[in-house]
C-alpha positions in Angstrom: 0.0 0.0 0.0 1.2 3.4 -1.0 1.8 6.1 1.5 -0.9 8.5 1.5 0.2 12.0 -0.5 -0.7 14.7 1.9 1.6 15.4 5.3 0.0 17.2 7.9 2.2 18.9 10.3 1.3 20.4 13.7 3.3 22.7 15.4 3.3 20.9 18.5 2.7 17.7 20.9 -0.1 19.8 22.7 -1.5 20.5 19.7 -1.4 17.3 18.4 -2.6 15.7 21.3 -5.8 17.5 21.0 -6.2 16.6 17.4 -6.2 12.9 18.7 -8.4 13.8 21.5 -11.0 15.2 18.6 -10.3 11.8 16.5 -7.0 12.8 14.7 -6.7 12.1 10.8 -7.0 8.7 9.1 -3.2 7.3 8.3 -5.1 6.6 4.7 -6.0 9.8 4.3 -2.9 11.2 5.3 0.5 10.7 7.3 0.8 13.5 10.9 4.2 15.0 11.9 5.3 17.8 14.2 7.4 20.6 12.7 7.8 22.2 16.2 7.0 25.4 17.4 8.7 28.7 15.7 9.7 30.2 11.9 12.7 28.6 12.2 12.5 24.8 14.0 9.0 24.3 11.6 11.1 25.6 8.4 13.8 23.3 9.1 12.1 20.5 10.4 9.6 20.8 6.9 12.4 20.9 4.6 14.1 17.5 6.2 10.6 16.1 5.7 10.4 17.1 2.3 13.8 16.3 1.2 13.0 12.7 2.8 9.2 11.8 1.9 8.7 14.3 -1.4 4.7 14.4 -0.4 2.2 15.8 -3.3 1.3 18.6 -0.2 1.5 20.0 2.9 -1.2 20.9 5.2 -0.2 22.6 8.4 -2.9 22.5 11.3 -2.4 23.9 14.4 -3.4 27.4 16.5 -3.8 30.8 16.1 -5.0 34.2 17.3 -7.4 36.3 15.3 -7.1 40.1 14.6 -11.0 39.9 15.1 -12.9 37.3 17.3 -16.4 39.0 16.5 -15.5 38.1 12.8 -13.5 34.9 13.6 -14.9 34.0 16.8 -13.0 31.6 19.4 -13.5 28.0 18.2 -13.6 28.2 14.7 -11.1 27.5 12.1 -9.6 29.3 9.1 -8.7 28.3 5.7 -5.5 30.8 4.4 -4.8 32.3 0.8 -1.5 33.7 2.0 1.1 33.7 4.5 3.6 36.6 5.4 6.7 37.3 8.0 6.7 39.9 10.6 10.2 40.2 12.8 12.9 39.6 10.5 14.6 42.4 9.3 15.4 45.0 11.3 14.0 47.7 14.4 10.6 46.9 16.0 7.2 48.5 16.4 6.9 51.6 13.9 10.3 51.3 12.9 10.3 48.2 11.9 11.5 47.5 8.4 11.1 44.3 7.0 13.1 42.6 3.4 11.3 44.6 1.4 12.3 47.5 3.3 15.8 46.9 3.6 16.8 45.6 -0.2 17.4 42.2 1.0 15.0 39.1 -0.2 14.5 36.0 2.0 15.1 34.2 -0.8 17.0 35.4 -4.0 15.9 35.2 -7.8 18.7 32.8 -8.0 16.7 29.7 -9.5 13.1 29.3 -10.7 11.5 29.3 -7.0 12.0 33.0 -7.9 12.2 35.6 -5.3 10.7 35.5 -1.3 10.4 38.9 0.3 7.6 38.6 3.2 4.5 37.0 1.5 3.6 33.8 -0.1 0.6 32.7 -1.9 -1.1 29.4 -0.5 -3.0 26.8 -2.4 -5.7 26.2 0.2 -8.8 25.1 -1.2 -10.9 28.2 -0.2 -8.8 30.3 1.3 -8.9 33.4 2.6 -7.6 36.2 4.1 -3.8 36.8 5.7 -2.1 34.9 7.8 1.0 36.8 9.8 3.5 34.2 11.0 5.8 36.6 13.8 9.0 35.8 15.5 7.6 36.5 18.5 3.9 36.7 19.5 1.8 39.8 20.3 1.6 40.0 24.1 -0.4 43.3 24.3 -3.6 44.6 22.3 -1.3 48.0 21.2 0.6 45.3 19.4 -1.8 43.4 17.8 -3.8 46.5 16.8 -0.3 47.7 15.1 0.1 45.0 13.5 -3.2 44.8 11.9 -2.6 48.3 10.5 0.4 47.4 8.6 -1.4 44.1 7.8 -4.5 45.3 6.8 -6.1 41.5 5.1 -5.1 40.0 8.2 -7.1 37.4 9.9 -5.0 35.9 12.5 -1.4 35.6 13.8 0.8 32.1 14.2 4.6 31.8 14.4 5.2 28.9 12.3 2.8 29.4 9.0 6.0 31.4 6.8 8.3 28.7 8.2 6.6 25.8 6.5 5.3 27.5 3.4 8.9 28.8 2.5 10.4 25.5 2.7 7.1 24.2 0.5 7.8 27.1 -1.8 11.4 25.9 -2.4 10.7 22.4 -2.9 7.7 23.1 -5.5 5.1 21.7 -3.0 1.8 22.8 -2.5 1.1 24.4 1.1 -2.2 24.6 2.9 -2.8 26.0 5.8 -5.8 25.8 8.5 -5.7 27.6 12.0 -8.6 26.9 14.8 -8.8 30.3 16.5 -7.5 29.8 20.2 -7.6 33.3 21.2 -7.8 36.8 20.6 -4.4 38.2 19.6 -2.3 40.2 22.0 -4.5 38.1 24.5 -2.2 36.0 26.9 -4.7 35.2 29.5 -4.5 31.0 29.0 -8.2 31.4 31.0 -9.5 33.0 27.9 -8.2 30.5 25.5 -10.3 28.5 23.8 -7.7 25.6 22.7 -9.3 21.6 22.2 -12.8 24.0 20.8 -10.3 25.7 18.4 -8.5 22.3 17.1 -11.5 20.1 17.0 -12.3 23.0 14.4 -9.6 22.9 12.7 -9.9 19.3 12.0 -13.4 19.2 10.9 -12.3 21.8 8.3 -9.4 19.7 6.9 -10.8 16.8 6.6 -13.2 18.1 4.6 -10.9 20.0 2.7 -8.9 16.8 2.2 -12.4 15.2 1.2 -13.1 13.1 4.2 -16.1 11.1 3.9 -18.2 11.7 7.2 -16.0 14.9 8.1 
């Protein structure tokens, strides 16, 4: 029997033991594998994955925080267009200044993966929206409301989503990503966090993304 084409990674043991809690994925429907939490550990741990197991896709589950829980309310899930980077480059707040900024690519036009400044398209089936993947998460509500000024299609924050899509992006793989919505951003209250509600969401949504009969 052939391994199944899709890998699903998840940032996280926590995360992935409340995936399991909700009923997890079917292993022939697709094959689970944490990337670990951060940009860089979930870049480098996709990119060993890829170079190892060449799947036909990625899909990366996990948490996130929403820009707007009346909009994206705690314990639902997301579907993403696109994926960007906030934190690397240089300064912070206002002064931040990101690739772009600076004249310096993430990735150069060096080969035909073609440039990577801060934002990559997704191939999620229905996507919408922006998600920001930071270095560091927002800890206050000034932070997440700056933020969602600079980013103004954004729907939620993470810390891994650019990790993983980058290393899809150079390996010509197609990268989905879904998000249950855990919190409000610049909330870090765990009391207010809505986690196993926000990935038994998640789930629902990929399998029937990944066309789960009885999702």
């Amino acid at each position: 029997m052939s391994a199944p084409e899709t890998l699903i990674l998840v940032p996280t043991e926590l995360e992935r033991a409340r995936l399991e809690d909700a009923g997890g994925f079917p292993s022939e429907l697709a094959w689970t594998a944490v990337c670990g939490f951060g940009v860089a550990a979930a870049a480098a741990r996709t990119g060993d994955l890829l170079a190892r197991h060449s799947p036909a896709q990625v899909l990366l589950v996990g948490i996130a925080g929403a820009y707007d829980v009346a909009t994206h309310p705690l314990g639902s899930a997301h579907a993403f267009r696109a994926v960007c980077s906030h934190g690397i480059g240089a300064g912070e707040g206002e002064h931040f200044q990101g690739p772009t900024s600076l004249g310096f690519p993430q990735w150069p036009a060096s080969d035909e993966a073609g440039v990577v400044e801060e934002r990559l398209e997704l191939k999620t089936p229905g996507g919408a929206g922006l998600l920001v993947t930071t270095c560091a998460a927002s800890d206050t509500p000034d932070r997440a409301a700056s933020l969602r000024e600079r980013y103004t299609d954004a729907v939620a924050e993470d810390m891994e989503g650019f990790g993983v899509a980058l290393a899809c992006h150079l390996a010509r793989t197609p990268c989905w990503i879904v998000r249950g919505i855990s919190n409000e951003v610049g909330d870090r209250d765990p009391t207010h966090w809505r986690i196993p509600s926000a990935l038994s969401a998640a789930r629902r949504l990929s399998l029937e993304l990944l066309g789960a009969e009885g999702a």
